[in-house]
C-alpha positions as CSV (number, residue, x, y, z in Angstrom):
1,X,-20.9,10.1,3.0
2,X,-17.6,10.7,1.2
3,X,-17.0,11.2,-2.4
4,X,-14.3,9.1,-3.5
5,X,-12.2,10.6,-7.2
6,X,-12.7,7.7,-9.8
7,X,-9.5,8.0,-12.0
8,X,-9.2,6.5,-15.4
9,X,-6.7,4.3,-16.8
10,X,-7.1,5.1,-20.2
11,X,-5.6,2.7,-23.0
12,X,-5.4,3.5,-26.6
13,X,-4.3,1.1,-29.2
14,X,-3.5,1.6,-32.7
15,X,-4.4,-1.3,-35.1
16,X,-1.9,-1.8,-38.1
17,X,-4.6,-3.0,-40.3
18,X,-4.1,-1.9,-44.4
19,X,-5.2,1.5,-44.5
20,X,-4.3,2.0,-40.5
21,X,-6.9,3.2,-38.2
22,X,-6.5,4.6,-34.5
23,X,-8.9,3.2,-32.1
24,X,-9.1,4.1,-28.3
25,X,-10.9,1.9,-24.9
26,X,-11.3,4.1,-21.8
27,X,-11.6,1.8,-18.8
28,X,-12.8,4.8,-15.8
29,X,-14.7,2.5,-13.3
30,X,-12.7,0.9,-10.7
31,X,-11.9,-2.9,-11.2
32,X,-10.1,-5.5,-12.4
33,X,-10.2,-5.7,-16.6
34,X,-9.0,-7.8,-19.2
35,X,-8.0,-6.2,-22.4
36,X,-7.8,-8.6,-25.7
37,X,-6.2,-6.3,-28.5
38,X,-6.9,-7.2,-32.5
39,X,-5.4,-9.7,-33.9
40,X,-3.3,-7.3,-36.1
41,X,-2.2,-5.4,-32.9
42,X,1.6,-5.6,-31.5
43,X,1.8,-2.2,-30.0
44,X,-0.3,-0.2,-27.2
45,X,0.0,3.2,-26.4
46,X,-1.7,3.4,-22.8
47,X,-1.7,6.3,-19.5
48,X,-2.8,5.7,-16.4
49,X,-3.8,7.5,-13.1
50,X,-3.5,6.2,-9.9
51,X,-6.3,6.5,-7.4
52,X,-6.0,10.0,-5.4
53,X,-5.8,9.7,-1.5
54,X,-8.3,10.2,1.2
55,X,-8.6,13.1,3.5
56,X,-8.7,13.0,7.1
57,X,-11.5,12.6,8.8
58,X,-13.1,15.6,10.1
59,X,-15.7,15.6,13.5
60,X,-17.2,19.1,14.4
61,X,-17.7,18.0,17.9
62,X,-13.9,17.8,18.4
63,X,-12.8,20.4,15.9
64,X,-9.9,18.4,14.5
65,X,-7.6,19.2,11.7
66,X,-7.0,17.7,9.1
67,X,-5.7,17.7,5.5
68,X,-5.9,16.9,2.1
69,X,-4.8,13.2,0.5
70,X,-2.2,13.1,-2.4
71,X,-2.9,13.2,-6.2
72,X,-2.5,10.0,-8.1
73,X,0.3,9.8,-10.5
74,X,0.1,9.6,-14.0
75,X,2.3,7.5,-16.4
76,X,2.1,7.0,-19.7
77,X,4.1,4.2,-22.1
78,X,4.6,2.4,-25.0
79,X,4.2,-1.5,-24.6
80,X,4.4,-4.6,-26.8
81,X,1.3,-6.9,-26.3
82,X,0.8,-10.3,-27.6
83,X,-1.7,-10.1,-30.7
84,X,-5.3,-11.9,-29.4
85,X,-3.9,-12.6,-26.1
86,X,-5.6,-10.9,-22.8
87,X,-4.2,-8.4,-21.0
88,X,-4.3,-7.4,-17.1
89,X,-5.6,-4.3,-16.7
90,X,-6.8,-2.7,-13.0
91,X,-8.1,0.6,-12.5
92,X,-7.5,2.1,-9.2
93,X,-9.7,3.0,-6.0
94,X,-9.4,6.5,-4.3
95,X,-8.1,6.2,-0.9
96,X,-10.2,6.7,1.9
97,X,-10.6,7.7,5.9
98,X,-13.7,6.4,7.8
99,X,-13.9,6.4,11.6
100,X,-11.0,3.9,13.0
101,X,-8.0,3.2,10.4
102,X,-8.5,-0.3,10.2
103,X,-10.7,1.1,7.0
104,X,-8.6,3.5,5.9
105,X,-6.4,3.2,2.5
106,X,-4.4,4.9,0.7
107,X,-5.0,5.1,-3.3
108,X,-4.5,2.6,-5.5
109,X,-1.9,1.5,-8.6
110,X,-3.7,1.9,-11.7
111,X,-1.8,-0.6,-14.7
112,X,-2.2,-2.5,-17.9
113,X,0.5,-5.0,-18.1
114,X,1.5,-8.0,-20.5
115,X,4.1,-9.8,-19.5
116,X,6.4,-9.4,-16.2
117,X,4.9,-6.2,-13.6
118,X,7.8,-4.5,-13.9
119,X,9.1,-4.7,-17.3
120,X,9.1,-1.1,-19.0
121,X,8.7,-2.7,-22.7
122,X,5.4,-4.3,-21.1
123,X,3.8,-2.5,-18.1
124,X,2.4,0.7,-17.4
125,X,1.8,1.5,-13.8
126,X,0.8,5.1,-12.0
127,X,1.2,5.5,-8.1
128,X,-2.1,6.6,-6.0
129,X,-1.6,9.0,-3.7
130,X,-1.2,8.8,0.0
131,X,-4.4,9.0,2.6
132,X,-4.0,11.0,6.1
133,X,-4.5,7.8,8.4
134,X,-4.0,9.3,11.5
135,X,-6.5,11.7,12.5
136,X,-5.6,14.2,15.5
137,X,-4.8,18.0,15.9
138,X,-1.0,17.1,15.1
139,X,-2.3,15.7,11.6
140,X,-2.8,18.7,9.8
141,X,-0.4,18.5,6.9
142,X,-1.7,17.4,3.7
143,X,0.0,14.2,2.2
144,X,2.1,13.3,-0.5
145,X,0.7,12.4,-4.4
146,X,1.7,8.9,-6.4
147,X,5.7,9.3,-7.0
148,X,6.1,9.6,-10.9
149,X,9.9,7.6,-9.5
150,X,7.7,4.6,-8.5
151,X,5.7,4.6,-11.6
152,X,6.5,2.5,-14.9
153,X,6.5,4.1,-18.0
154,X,8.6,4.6,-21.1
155,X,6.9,8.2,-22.2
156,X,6.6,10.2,-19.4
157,X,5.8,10.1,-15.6
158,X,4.3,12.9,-13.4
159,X,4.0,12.7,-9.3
160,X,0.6,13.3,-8.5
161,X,-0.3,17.0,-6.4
162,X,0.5,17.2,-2.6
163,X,-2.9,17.3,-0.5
164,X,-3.6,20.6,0.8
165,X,-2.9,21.6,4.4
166,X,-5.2,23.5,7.5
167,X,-4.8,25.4,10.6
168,X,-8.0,25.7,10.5
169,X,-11.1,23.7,12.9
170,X,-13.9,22.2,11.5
171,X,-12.5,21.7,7.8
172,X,-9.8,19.2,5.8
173,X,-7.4,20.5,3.3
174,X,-8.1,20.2,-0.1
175,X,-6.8,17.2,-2.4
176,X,-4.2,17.2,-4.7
177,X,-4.7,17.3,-8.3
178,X,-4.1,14.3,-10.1
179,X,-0.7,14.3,-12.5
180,X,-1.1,14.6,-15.8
């Protein structure tokens, strides 16, 4: 069985309450969330990490290469929420290889978002990385992490680690690290 890296979107609000108090909601199992801020709350500060990538698939009876699936990105931003209103939030799947590619996916977006997908003033979004889909002695090279130029953030961005590469039979190369 295959381990897949759960990666955290991780959203932290500040509440502008009379004496001001910091107060911070980790989402870190894969899913679909929705986040309803305070009343008193107009402003999030939220980072996310996209899902890393999946391996290639390695069978000892063939001795294929393979390597390592990509990092997820990280992103982190600054958004304007409406106070009492939910908010979309989806914490990314690891990518995965099984036996035929048909099952086989790369890693997912990670996001919090409050109006429009793409708007920087109200989205976050981090890139997963890429999963080796192919799986043959050619496919050796490790693949690419989330691509901090596809991300959404108004803070900072980070492209997630490149998967680690083999020459060698019987074992992948390692994953990349996420970003961050």
């Amino acid at each position: 069985m295959k381990f897949a890296l759960t990666f955290a979107i991780i959203t932290a609000f500040y509440l502008f309450l009379n004496n001001g108090f910091a107060q911070q909601t980790v989402y870190n199992s894969p899913g679909s969330y929705t986040f309803t801020p305070h009343t008193s709350v107009i402003e999030l500060t939220v980072e996310a990490i996209g899902g890393g990538g999946g391996g290639g698939l390695v069978r000892r009876s063939s001795a294929t290469k393979s390597g390592g699936g990509g990092g997820g990105a990280y992103s982190k931003g600054k958004i304007n929420v409406t106070p009492g209103a939910g908010h979309s939030v989806y914490v990314a799947r690891g990518g995965k290889k099984e036996r035929g590619d048909s099952d086989a996916r790369h890693g997912e977006n990670s996001w919090l978002f409050s109006g429009t997908s793409t708007d920087v003033s109200t989205t976050v979004r981090a890139e997963g990385g890429q999963t080796l889909l192919h799986n043959d002695n050619q496919d050796v090279s490790g693949k690419p992490g989330g691509n901090a130029g596809n991300c959404i953030g108004n803070i900072a961005r980070y492209t997630g680690g490149h998967g680690g590469s083999t020459n060698s039979n019987d074992h992948g190369g390692g994953g990349g690290g996420a970003a961050g």
